[in-house]
C-alpha positions as CSV (number, residue, x, y, z in Angstrom):
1,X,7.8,30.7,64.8
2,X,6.8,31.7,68.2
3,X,5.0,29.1,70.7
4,X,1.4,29.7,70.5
5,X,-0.1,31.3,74.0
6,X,-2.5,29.5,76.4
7,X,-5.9,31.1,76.8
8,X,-4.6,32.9,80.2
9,X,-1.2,34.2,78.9
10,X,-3.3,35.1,75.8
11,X,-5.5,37.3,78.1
12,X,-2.6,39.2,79.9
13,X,-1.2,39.5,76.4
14,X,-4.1,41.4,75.2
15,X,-4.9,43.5,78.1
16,X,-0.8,44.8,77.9
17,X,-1.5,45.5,74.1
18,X,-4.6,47.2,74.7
19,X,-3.2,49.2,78.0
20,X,-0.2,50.0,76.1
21,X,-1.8,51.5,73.1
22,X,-3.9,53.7,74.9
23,X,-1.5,55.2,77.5
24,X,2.1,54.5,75.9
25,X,3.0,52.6,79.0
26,X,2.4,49.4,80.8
27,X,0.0,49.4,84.2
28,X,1.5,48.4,87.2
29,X,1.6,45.0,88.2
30,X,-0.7,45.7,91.4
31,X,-3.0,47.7,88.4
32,X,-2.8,44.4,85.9
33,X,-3.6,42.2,88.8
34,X,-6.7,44.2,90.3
35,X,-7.9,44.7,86.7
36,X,-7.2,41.1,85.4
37,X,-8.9,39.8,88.8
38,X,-5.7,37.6,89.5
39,X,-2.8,37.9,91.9
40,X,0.4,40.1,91.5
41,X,2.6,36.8,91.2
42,X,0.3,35.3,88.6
43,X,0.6,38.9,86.7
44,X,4.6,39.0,86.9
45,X,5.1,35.3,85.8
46,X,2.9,35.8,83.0
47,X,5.0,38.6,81.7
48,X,8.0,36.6,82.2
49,X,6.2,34.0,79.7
50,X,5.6,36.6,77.3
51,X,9.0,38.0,77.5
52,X,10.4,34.6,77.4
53,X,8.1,33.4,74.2
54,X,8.9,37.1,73.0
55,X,5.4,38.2,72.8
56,X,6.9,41.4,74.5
57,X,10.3,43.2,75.9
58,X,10.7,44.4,79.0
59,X,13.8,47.3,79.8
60,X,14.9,45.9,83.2
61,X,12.7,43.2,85.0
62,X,10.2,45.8,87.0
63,X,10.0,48.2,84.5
64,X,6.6,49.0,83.1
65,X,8.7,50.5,79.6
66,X,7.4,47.5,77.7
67,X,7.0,46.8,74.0
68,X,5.1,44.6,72.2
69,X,6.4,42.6,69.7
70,X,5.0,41.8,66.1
71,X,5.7,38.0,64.7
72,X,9.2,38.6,63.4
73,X,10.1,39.6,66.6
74,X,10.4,43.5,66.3
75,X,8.8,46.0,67.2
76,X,4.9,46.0,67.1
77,X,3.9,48.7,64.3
78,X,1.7,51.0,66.8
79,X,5.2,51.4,68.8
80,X,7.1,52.0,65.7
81,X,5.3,55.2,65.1
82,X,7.5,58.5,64.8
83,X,5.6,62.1,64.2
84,X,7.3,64.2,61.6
85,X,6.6,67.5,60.5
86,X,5.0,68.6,57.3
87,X,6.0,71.7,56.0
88,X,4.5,74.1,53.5
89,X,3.4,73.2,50.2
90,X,5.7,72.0,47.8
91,X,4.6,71.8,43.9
92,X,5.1,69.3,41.3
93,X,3.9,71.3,38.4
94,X,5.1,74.8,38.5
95,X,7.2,76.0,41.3
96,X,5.3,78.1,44.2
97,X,6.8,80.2,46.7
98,X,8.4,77.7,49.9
99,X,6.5,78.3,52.7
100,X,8.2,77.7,56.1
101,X,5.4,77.3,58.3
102,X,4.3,73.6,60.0
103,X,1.0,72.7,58.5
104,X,0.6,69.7,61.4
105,X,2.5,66.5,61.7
106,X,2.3,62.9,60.2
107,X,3.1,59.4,61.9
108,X,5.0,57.1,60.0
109,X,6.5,53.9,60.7
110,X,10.5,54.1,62.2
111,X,11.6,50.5,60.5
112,X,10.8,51.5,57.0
113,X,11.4,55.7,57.6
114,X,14.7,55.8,60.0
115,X,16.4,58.7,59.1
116,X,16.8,61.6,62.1
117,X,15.3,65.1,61.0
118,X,12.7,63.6,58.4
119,X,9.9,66.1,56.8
120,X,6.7,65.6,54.6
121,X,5.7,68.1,51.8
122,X,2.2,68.0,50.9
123,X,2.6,68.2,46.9
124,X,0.5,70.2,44.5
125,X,0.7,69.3,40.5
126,X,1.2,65.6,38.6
127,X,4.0,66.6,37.1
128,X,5.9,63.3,38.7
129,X,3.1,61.5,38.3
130,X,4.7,58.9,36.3
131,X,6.8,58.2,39.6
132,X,3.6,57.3,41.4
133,X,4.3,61.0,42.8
134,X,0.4,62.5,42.8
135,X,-1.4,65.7,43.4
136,X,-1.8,66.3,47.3
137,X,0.6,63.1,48.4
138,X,2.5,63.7,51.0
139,X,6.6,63.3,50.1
140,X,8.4,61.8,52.9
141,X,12.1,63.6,52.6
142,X,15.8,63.3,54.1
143,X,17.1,66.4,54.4
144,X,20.1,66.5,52.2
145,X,22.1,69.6,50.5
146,X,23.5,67.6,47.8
147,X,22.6,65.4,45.3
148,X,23.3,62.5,42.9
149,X,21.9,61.8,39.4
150,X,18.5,60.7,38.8
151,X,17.3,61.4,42.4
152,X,14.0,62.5,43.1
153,X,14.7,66.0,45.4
154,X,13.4,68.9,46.8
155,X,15.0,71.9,45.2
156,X,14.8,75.4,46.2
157,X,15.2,77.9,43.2
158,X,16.3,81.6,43.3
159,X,16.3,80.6,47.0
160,X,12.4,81.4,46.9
161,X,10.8,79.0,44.8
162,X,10.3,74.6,45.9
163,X,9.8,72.0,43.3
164,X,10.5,68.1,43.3
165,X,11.8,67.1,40.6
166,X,14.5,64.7,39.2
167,X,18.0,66.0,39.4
168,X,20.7,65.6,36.9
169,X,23.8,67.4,36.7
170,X,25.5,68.3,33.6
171,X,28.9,69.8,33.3
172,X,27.4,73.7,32.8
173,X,24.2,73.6,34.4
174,X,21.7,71.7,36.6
175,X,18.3,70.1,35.1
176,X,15.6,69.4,37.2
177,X,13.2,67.2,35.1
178,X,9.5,66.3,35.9
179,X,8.5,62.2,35.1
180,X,5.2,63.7,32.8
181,X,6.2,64.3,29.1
182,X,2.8,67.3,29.4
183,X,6.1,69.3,31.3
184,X,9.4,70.2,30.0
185,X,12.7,69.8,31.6
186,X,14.0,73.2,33.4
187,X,17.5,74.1,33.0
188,X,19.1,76.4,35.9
189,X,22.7,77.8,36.7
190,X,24.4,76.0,39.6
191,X,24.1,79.3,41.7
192,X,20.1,78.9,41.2
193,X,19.3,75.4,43.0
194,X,20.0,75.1,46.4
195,X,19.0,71.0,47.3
196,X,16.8,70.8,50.3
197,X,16.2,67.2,50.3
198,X,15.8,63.9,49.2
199,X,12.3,61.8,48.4
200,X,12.4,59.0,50.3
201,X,9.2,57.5,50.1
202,X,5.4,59.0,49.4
203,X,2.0,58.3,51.5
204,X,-1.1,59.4,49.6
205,X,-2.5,62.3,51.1
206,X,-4.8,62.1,54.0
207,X,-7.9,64.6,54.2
208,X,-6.6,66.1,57.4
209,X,-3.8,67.7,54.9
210,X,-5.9,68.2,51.9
């Protein structure tokens, strides 16, 4: 557990946090001093507190690349943020044609989403709803051009058509089956799927992508 902060080294704390979400980067310790009407030395030992209680990290002792730390000690969850692209519409009912086109880009947290490349696909249909999958999420995805049984992937069919569905592979053809027993299982020939990706996690739809 971390040492609690004294009500001075509690106001430095803040104003960093607050500075640091706003512009991305720390003030300068003449900036921090004038603004926190105290002196430069008071300003640099107070960091040094922080950093030393970890409240906060610091890249090099006069650098102003700071971040803040949440009570575990990582990472505070406004500097774990990462922007990934959504792209196109991707159907969980009937297949629609994959668009290719960015429709904007979603923040999501880099400790619980750390794979490089990620994308979001803004899903239409409940035909996975019984996988908590629903009509306008957003499915976070790995790109991936392989699968194993029983995941949840974005497959391209006839190299034209998107769906997620769950994969299985069976010795003379692929099935891509929806978790909603109002849908039947789609059979394909192995020639007819190409894997796009991987579901690795879903964030219900905000309005700005409905």
């Amino acid at each position: 557990m971390r040492q609690i902060l004294t009500q001075n080294q509690q106001k430095v704390f803040d104003y960093l946090k607050q500075k640091i979400k706003n512009n991305s980067v720390a003030p300068s310790l003449r900036k921090a001093a004038s603004d926190l009407d105290i002196s430069h030395a008071a300003v640099a030992q107070t960091m040094k507190t922080l950093e030393n209680k970890e409240y906060l990290r610091r890249e090099g002792r006069y650098s102003r690349n700071i971040s803040i730390l949440d009570d575990a000690g990582d990472l505070h969850t406004a500097q774990r943020q990462k922007q990934i692209p959504v792209i196109g519409h991707i159907t969980a009912g009937i297949p629609i044609y994959a668009q290719q086109e960015w429709e904007g880009q979603l923040l999501v947290d880099s400790k619980i989403y750390k794979g490089q490349n990620l994308f979001a696909l803004k899903i239409h249909g409940n035909s996975m709803k019984n996988a908590g999958i629903l009509d306008h999420d957003l499915a976070i995805c790995e790109p991936r051009q392989y699968a194993s049984n029983k995941e949840i992937v974005v497959a391209l069919i006839h190299q034209e058509e998107a769906t997620v569905k769950r994969f299985f592979l069976h010795k003379d053809f692929i099935e891509l089956r929806p978790e909603n027993p109002e849908f039947k299982s789609r059979r394909y020939e192995f020639d007819e799927v190409l894997i796009q990706g991987k579901v690795i996690g879903i964030i219900r739809g905000p309005k700005s992508f409905r």
